[in-house]
C-alpha positions in Angstrom: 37.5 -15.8 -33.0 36.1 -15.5 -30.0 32.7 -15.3 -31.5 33.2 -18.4 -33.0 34.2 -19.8 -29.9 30.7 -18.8 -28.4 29.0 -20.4 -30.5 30.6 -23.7 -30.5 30.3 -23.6 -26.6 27.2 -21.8 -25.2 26.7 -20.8 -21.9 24.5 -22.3 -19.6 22.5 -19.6 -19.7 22.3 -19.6 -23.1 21.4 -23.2 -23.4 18.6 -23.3 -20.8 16.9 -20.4 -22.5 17.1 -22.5 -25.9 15.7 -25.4 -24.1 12.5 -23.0 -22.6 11.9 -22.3 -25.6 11.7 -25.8 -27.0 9.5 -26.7 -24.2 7.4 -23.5 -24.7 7.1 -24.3 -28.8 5.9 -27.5 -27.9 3.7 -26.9 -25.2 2.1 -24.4 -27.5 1.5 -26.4 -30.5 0.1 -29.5 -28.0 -2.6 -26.9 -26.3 -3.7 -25.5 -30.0 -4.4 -28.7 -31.3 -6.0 -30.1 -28.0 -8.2 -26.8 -28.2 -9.3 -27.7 -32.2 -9.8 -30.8 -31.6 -12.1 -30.8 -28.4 -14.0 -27.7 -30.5 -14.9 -30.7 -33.0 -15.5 -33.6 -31.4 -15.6 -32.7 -27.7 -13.6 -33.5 -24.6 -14.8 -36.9 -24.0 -14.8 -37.9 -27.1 -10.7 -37.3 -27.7 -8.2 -38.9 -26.7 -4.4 -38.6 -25.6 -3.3 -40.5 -28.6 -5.6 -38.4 -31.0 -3.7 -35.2 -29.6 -0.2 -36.9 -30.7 -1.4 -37.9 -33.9 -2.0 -34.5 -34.4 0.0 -32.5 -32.8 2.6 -35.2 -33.9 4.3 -35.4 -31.1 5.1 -38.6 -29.1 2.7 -39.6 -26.3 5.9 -40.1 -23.4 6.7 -37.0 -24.2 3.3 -35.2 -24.2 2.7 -37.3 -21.0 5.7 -35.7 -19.3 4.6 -32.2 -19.7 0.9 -32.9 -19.7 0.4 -36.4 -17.5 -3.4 -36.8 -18.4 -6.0 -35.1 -20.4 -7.5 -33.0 -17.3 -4.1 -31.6 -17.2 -4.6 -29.8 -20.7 -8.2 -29.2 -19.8 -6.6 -27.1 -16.6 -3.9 -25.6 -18.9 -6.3 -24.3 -21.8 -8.2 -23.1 -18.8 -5.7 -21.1 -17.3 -5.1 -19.5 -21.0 -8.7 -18.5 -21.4 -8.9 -16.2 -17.9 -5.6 -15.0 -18.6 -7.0 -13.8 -22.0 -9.9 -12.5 -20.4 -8.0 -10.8 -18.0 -5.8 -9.2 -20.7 -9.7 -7.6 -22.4 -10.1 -6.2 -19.6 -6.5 -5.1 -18.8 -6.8 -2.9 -22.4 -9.8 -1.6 -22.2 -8.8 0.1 -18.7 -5.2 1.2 -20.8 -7.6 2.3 -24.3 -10.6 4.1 -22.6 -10.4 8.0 -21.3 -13.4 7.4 -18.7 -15.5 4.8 -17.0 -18.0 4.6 -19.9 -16.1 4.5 -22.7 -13.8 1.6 -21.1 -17.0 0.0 -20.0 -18.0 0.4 -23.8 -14.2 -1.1 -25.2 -14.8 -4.0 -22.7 -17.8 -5.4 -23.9 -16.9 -4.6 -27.8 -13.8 -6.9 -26.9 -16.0 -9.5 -24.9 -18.6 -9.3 -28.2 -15.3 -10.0 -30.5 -14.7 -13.4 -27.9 -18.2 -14.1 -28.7 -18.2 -14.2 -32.4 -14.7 -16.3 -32.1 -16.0 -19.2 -30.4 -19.4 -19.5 -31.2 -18.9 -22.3 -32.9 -16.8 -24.0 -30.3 -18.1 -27.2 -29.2 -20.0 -26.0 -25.7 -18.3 -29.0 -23.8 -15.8 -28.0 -24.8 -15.9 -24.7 -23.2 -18.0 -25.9 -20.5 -15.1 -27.7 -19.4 -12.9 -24.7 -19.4 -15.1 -23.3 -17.9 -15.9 -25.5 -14.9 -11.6 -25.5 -14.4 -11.2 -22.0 -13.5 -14.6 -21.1 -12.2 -15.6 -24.3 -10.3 -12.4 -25.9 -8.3 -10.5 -24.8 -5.2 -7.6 -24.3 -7.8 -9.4 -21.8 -9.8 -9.1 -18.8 -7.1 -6.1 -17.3 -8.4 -7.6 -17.1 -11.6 -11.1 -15.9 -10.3 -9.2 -13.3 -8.2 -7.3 -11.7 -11.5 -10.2 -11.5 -12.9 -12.0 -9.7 -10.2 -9.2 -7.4 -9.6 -9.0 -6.4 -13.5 -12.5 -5.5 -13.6 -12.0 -3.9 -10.4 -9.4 -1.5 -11.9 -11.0 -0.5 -14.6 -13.7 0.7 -12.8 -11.7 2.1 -10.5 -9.4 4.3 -12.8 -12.2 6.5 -13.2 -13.1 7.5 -9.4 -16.1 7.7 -7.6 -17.5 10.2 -9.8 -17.2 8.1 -12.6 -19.9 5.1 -11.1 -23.6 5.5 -10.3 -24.4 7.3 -7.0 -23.8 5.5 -3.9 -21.9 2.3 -5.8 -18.9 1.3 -5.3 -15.9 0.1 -7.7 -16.4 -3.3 -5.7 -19.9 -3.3 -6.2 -20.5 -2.7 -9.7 -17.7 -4.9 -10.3 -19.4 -7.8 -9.1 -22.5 -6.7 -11.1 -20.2 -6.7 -14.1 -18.2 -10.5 -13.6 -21.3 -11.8 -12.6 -22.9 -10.3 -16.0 -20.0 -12.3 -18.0 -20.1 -15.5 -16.1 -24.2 -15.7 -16.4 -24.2 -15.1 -20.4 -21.0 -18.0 -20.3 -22.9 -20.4 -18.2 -26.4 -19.7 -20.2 -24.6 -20.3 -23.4 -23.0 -23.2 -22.8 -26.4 -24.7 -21.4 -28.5 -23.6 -24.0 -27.9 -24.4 -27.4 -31.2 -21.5 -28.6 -28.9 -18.7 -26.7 -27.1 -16.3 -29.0 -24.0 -15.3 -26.9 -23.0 -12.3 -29.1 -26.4 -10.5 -29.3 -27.1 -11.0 -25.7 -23.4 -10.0 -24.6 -24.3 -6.7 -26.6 -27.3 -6.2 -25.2 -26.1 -6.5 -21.5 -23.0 -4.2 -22.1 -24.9 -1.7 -23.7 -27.2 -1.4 -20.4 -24.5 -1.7 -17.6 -22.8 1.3 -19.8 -26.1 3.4 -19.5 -25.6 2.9 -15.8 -22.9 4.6 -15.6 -22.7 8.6 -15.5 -22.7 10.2 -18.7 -19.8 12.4 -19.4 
């Protein structure tokens, strides 16, 4: 009986975390098809009302979660360092040393690569330009930093080329991922996968082999 009774009057708590959800669902399924759709036509090119036809959702209520189209743009943003962050994050938690995480790093980097090569480079430009180019971006840029930072760290000092630090070789290592991002995105002759390869392999054979 009292079962029953529960379910015919939630709690509050109960209710709120139904109405998360809701609003999680739908946030969700408004950032996918924004994402597909500025991978096809680009992010000039589509419109608020193209992302409710879509996504078919109504464009008051896309508007009160996401007010303009920049406000996606920052969104998708946001969900693109925290997956970058969250490569990094497992190969620190997969690899037994510096060079093997190094290694798992770039194989999961090179797996990014081959998924959106054939995203529209506005597209990603955009993203890109949202959490690498705006006063708003430095949480994000920070994560990042610290991530990398970590998994260079885990392995101590003896672990990095003599007289580097973590810090250091950290920076080498962003700076390594943001210059193969911006060249891609500015060159359409650039082949992100082969080169991302090519630069993990020989920041790995920096490192001291074990």
């Amino acid at each position: 009986m009292a079962e029953s009774l529960a379910k015919l009057d939630p709690s509050p708590d109960a209710a709120a975390s139904r109405v998360d959800r809701r609003v999680q669902e739908f946030r969700a399924r408004v950032l996918a098809t924004s994402e597909a759709l500025f991978a096809e036509r680009g992010v000039e090119a589509t419109r608020i009302d193209d992302i409710c036809e879509a996504a078919d959702v109504a464009k008051r209520t896309l508007c009160n979660h996401f007010p303009t189209k920049a406000h996606i743009v920052q969104a998708l943003s946001r969900d693109a360092v925290s997956r970058l962050v969250a490569i990094v994050d497992d190969a620190r938690a997969r690899g037994s040393h510096n060079r093997e995480r190094l290694r798992l790093l770039f194989d999961g980097l090179h797996e990014r690569a081959l998924e959106i090569g054939p995203v529209h480079r506005e597209s990603v430009g955009a993203f890109f330009q949202v959490a690498h180019g705006t006063a708003d971006a430095t949480e994000g840029e920070r994560n990042v930093s610290d991530a990398i930072h970590a998994l260079l760290a885990a392995g101590g000092p003896g672990e990095l080329p003599p007289g580097v630090a973590a810090e250091v070789f950290a920076e080498l290592v962003l700076g390594a991922i943001y210059a193969t991002t911006l060249e891609w995105i500015h060159r359409d002759d650039y082949d992100l996968e082969a080169h991302t390869e090519r630069i993990g392999a020989y920041l790995v054979s920096l490192l001291p082999d074990r």
